[in-house]
C-alpha positions in Angstrom: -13.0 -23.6 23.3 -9.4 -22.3 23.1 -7.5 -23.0 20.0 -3.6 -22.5 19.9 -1.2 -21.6 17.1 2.3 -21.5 17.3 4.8 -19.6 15.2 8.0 -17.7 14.9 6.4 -14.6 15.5 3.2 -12.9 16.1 1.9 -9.0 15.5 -0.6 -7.3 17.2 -2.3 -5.3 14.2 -3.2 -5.7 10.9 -2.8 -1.6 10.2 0.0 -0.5 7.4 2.5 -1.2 9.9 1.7 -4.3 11.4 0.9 -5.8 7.9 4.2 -4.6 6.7 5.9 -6.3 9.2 4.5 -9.0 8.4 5.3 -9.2 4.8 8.8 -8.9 5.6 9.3 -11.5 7.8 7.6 -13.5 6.1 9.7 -13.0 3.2 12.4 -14.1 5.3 11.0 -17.2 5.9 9.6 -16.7 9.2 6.1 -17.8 10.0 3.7 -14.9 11.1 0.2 -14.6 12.7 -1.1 -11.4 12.6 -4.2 -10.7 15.1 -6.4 -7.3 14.3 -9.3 -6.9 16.7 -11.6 -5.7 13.8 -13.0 -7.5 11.4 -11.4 -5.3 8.7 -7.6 -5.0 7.4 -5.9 -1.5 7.3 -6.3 -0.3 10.4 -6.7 4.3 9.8 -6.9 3.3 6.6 -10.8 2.7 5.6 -12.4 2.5 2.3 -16.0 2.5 2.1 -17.9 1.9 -1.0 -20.7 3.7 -1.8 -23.0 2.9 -4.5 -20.3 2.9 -7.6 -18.5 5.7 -5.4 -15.6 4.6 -3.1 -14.7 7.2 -0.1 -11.5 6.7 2.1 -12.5 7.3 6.2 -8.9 7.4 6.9 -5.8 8.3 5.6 -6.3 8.6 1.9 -3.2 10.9 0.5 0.4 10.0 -1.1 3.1 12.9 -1.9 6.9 13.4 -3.1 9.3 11.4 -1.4 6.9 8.7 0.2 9.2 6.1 -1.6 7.8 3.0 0.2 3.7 4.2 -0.5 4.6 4.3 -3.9 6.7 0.8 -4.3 3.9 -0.7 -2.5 1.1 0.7 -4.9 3.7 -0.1 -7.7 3.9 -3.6 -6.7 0.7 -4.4 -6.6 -0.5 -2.4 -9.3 -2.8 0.3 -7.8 -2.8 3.3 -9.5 -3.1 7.4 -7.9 -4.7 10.5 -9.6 -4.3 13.9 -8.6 -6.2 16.1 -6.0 -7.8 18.5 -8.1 -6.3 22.2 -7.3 -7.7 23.9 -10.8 -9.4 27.3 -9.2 -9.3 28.8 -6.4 -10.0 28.1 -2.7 -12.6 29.8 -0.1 -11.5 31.6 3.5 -14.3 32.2 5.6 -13.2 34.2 8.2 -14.6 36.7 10.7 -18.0 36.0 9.5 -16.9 37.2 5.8 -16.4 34.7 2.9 -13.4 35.6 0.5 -11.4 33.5 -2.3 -7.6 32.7 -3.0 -5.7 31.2 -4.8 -1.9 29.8 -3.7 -1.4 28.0 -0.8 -2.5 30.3 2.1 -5.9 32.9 2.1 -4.3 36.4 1.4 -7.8 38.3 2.1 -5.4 40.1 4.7 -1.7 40.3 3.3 -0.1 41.0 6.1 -1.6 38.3 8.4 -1.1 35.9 5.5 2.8 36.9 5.0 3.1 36.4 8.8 2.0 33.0 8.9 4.2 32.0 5.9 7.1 33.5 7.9 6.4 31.9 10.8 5.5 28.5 8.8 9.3 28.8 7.2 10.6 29.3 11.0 9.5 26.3 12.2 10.3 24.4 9.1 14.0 26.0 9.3 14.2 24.9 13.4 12.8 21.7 12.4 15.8 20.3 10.8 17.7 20.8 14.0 16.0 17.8 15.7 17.2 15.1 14.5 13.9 12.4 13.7 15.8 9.1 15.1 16.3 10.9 18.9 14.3 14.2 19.1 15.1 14.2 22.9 18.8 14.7 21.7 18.6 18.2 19.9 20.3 21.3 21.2 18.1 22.9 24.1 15.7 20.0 23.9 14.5 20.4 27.3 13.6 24.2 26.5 11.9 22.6 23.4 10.0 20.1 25.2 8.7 22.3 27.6 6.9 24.6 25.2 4.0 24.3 23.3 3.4 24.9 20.1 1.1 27.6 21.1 3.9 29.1 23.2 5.9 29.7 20.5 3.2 31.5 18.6 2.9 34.1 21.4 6.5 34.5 21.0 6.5 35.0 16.8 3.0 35.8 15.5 1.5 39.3 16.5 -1.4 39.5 14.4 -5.2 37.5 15.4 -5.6 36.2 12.0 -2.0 35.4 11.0 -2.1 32.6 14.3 -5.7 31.8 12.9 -4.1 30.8 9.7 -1.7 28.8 11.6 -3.5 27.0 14.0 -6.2 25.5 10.8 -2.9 24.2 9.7 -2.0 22.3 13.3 -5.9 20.8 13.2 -5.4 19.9 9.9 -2.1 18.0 10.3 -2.4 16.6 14.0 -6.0 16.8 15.0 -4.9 19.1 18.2 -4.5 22.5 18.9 -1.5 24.3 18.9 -1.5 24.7 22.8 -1.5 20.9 23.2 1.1 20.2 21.4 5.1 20.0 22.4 6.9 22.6 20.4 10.2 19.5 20.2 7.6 17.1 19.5 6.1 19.3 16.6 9.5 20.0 15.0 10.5 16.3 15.0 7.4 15.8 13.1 7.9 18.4 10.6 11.2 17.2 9.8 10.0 13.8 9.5 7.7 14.8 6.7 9.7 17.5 5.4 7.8 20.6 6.7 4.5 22.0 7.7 5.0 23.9 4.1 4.7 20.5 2.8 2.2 18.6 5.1 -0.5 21.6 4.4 0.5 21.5 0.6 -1.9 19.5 -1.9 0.7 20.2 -5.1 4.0 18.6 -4.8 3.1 18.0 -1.0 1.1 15.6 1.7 -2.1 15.7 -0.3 -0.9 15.4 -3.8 -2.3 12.4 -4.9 -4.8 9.3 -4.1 -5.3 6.4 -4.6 -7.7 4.9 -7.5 -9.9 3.3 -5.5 -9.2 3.7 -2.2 -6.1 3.5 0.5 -7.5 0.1 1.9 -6.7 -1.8 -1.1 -3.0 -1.9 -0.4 -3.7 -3.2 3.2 -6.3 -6.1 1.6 -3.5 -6.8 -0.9 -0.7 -7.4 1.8 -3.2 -9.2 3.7 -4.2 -11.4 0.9 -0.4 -11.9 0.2 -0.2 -13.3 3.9 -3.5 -15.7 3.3 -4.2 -17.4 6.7 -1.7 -15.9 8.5 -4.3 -13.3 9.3 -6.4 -13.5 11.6 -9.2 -10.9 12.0 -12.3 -10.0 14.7 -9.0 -10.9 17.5 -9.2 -8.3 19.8 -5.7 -8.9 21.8 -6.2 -9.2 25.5 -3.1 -10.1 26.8 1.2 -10.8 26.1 2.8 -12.8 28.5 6.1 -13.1 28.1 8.2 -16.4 29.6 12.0 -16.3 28.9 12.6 -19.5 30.5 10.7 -21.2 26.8 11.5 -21.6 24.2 8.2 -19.8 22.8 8.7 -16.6 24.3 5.7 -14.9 24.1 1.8 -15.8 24.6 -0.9 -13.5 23.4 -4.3 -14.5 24.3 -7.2 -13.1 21.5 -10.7 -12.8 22.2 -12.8 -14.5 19.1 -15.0 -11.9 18.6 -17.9 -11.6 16.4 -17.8 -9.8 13.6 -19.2 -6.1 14.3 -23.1 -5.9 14.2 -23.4 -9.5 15.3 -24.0 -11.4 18.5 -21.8 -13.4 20.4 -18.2 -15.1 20.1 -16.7 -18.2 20.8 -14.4 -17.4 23.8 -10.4 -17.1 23.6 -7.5 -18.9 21.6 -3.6 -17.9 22.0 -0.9 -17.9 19.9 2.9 -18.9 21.0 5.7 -17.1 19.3 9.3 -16.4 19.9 9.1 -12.6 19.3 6.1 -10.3 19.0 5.5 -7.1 17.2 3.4 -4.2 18.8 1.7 -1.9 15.9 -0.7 -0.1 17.7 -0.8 3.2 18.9 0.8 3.8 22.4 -2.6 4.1 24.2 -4.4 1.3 22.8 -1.5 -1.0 23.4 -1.3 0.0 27.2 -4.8 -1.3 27.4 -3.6 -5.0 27.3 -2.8 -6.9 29.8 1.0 -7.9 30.3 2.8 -10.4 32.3 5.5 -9.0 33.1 4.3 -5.2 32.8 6.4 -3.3 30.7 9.0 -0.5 32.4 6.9 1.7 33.6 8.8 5.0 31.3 6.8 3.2 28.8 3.7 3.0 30.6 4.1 6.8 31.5 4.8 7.7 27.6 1.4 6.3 26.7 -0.2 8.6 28.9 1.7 11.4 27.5 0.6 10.3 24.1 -3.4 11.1 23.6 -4.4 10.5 19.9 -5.5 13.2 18.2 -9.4 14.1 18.2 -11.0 14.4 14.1 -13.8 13.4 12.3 -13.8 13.5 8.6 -16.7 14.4 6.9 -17.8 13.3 3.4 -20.6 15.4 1.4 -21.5 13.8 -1.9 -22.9 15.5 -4.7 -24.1 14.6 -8.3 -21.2 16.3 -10.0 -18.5 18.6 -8.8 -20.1 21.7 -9.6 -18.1 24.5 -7.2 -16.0 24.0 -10.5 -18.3 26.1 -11.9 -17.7 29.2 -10.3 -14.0 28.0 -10.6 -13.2 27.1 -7.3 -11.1 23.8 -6.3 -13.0 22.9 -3.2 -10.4 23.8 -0.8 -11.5 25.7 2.2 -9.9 27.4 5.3 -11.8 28.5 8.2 -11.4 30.6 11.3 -14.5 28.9 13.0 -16.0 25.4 13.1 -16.9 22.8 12.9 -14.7 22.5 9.4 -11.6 23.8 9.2 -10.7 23.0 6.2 -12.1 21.2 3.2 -10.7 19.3 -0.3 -12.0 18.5 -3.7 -12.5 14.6 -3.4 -13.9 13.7 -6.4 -13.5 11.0 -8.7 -11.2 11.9 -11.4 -13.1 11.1 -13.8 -15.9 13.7 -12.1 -18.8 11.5 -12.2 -19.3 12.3 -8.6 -18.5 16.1 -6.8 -17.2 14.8 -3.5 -15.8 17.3 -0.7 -13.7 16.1 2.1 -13.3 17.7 5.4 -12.2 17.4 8.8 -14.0 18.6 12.2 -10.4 18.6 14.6 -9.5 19.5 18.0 -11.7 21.4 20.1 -14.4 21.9 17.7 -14.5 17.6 17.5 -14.7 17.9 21.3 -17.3 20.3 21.2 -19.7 19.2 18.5 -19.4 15.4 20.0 -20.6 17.1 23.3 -23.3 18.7 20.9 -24.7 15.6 19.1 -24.1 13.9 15.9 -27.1 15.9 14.5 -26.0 19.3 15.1 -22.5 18.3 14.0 -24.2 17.3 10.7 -26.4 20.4 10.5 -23.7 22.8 11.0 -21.1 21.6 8.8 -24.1 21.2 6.0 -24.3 25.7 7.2 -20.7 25.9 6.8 -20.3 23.8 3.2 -23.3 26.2 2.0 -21.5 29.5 2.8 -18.1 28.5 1.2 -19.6 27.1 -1.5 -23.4 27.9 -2.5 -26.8 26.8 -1.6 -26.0 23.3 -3.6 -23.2 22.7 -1.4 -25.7 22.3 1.6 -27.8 19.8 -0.1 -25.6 17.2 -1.0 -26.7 13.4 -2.0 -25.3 11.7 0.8 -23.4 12.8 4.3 -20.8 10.8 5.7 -18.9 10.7 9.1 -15.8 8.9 10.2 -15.9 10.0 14.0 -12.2 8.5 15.1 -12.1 9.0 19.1 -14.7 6.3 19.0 -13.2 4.1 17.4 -12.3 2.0 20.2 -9.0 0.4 18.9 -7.2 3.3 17.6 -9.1 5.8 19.9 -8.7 9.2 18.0 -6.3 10.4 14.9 -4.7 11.1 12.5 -1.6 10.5 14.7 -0.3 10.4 18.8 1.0 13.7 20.0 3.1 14.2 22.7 1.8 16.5 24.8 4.9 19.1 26.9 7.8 17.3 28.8 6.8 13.5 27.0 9.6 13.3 24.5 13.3 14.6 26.8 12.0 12.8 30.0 10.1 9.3 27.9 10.6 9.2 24.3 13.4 6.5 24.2 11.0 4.2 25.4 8.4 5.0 21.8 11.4 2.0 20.3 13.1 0.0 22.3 12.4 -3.4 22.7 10.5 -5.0 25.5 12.2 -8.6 25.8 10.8 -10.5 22.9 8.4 -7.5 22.2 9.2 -4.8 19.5 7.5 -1.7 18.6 5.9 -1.0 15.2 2.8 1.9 14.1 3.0 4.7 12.5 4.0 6.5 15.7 7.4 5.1 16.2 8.4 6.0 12.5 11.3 8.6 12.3 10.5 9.7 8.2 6.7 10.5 7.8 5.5 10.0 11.2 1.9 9.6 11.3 1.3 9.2 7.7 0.6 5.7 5.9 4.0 6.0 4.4 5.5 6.4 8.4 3.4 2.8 9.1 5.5 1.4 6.7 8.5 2.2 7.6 7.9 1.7 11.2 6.8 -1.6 10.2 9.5 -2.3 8.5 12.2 -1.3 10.7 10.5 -4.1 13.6 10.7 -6.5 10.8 14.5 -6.0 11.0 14.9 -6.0 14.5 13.0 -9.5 14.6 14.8 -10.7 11.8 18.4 -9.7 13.5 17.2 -11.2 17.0 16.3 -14.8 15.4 19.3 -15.0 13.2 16.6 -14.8 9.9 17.6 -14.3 6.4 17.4 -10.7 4.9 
């Protein structure tokens, strides 16, 4: 049975961005159906509770100058405590285990001086690509058609100094430095205001998080929009008619809710303009009538999501305190490359975080869940003890399979993408705008990026139908 709504605008995604959108429209008086093909809110943003522990699948963090994270958590009242950083962090590298404290492992000073050169570099040529039109920068072209890993070969002499580099590439992008365009990398360092800060826990990327869980803010916004949201509606197809006067048609699936059977066939929803938050891969999986220009066709195939899991290990208490270390770890070999302290603050729980990224994802999915599990239980032993490889409760958040985001933390654009397709990551289709964290130009793949992409659409739809601001 088919069931159809009809509204002033509809958005595809009930993530950070899409729900963002929504709240601002709405707040202009517009009335908005929002469709999310899981039957959860938030989108990379997952909070799972465990026992009386909560433990965030997704993106978890909040740091300086993400002004539109923090109004939201002010708004609705959610508070953030601190990463713990007391103590000092673990390298394992070339089979040896040493500690450090500061930012980067200084076992061997001379590699580790390198890589903060070389980190500075990039930050410096950074803020010559301008974040609104990347393609635009002096020499883009040359840019484009790097890689990251290019550039390395050109500024890094020493083995462990691009070792040191490349954990910080997994960490930030879930890719490797060779898959990675070296104009694309810039504009997303100067959208989040430097590698120095995206690898930094202390007055950077990972500074804080949030009591409770990330996913609260996304159930908040969605509560705020009531029925408006409609979940287990995985999008099949936009058609777009510019001869009505409801411009666009997106046809859902009414799915069941995940782990049951069944579903009650297709509904659609009429609206005058739609809003897109998804990322660029997942949306060119629907079906569109017309197709969109093909430039943005191609720049979803330029645009692979990046390949992580993160990994959970729960303990009784936080003991790597102890021996005075902060649970921070950077490795040279996988499956982990690097690790956090993600305990509660009040430390009733010892929780480390960590993240299995680029080819060591590929290569330990190849290998099996099981030895995944095994060898990151080998690897949490050796940085941190015998306890560490004993923990209460393991937990994975494998991302490539999740089927409708399809890999994370972010898109990259692999060499060539950005010059040759990037101007069609914004522009409006017809009656179709695009939101996700992907098409944000300050924060670019973080939550606080979703917002603003979300938030920007909002304005464009707003403009187009004459609403109030």
């Amino acid at each position: 049975m088919v069931t159809d709504r009809e509204c002033d605008v509809v958005v595809l995604g009930a993530g950070f961005s899409g729900l963002a959108a929504a709240r601002a429209l709405v707040r202009r008086g517009l009335e908005v159906v929002v469709l999310e093909a899981r039957d959860r809110v938030g989108g990379r943003s997952w909070t799972e509770r465990i026992g009386d522990l909560v433990v965030d699948r997704g993106g978890q963090w909040i740091g300086p100058t993400q002004t539109r994270l923090q109004s939201l958590a002010d708004d609705l009242g959610v508070a953030t405590s601190p990463t713990y950083t007391a103590g000092e962090g673990v390298e394992l590298r070339d089979g040896a285990r040493y500690t450090y404290g500061g930012l980067i492992p200084t076992s061997d000073a001379a590699a580790a001086a390198e890589a903060v050169e070389a980190i500075l570099d990039l930050d410096l040529l950074a803020l010559e690509v301008p974040t609104h039109v990347p393609w635009e920068a002096a020499d883009a072209r040359r840019l484009d058609g790097t890689t990251l890993a290019g550039w390395m070969d050109d500024h890094l002499a020493a083995g462990p100094a691009r070792s040191l580099l490349a954990v910080a590439v997994r960490g930030v992008f879930g890719a490797e430095p060779e898959e990675l365009s070296l104009l694309f990398t810039l504009f997303y360092l100067h959208a989040g205001g430097g590698l120095s800060n995206l690898v930094r826990t202390t007055g950077g990327a990972q500074e804080r998080r949030f009591v409770g869980g990330s996913q609260q803010l996304a159930l908040a916004m969605a509560a705020e929009l009531g029925r408006g949201v409609v979940l287990s509606s995985p999008v099949e197809d936009v058609r777009i008619d510019p001869g009505a006067t409801a411009k666009v048609t997106v046809t859902a699936r009414r799915a069941a809710p995940e782990g049951a059977a069944g579903g009650d066939g297709s509904w659609s929803v009429r609206a005058q303009r739609a809003v897109v938050a998804m990322p660029p891969v997942v949306a060119a999986r629907l079906r569109w009538a017309p197709e969109p220009p093909g430039l943005r066709d191609q720049l979803a195939m330029r645009m692979p999501m990046g390949t992580v899991t993160k990994v959970h290990a729960v303990y009784d208490r936080p003991f790597w305190r102890d021996a005075g270390l902060n649970g921070q770890l950077v490795a040279d070999a996988g499956p982990l490359s690097s690790t956090f302290d993600d305990s509660p603050a009040d430390g009733s729980h010892g929780v480390l975080v960590g993240f299995v990224a680029g080819h060591d994802c590929r290569r330990y999915e190849r290998a099996g869940a099981e030895l995944r599990r095994k060898a990151v239980l080998e690897q949490l032993g050796r940085a941190f003890g015998p306890p560490a490889a004993e923990p209460v409760s393991l937990h994975e958040q494998h991302w490539p399979a999740e089927r409708f985001t399809g890999g994370g933390p972010v898109a990259i654009c692999v060499p060539g993408a950005l010059t040759t397709l990037g101007t069609a990551l914004r522009d409006p289709f017809g009656p179709v705008h695009w939101a996700g964290t992907e098409t944000a130009t300050e924060w670019c793949g973080y939550l606080e990026g979703a917002l603003q992409a979300g938030e920007r659409a909002a304005a464009e739809v707003a403009g187009a139908l004459g609403a109030g601001s």
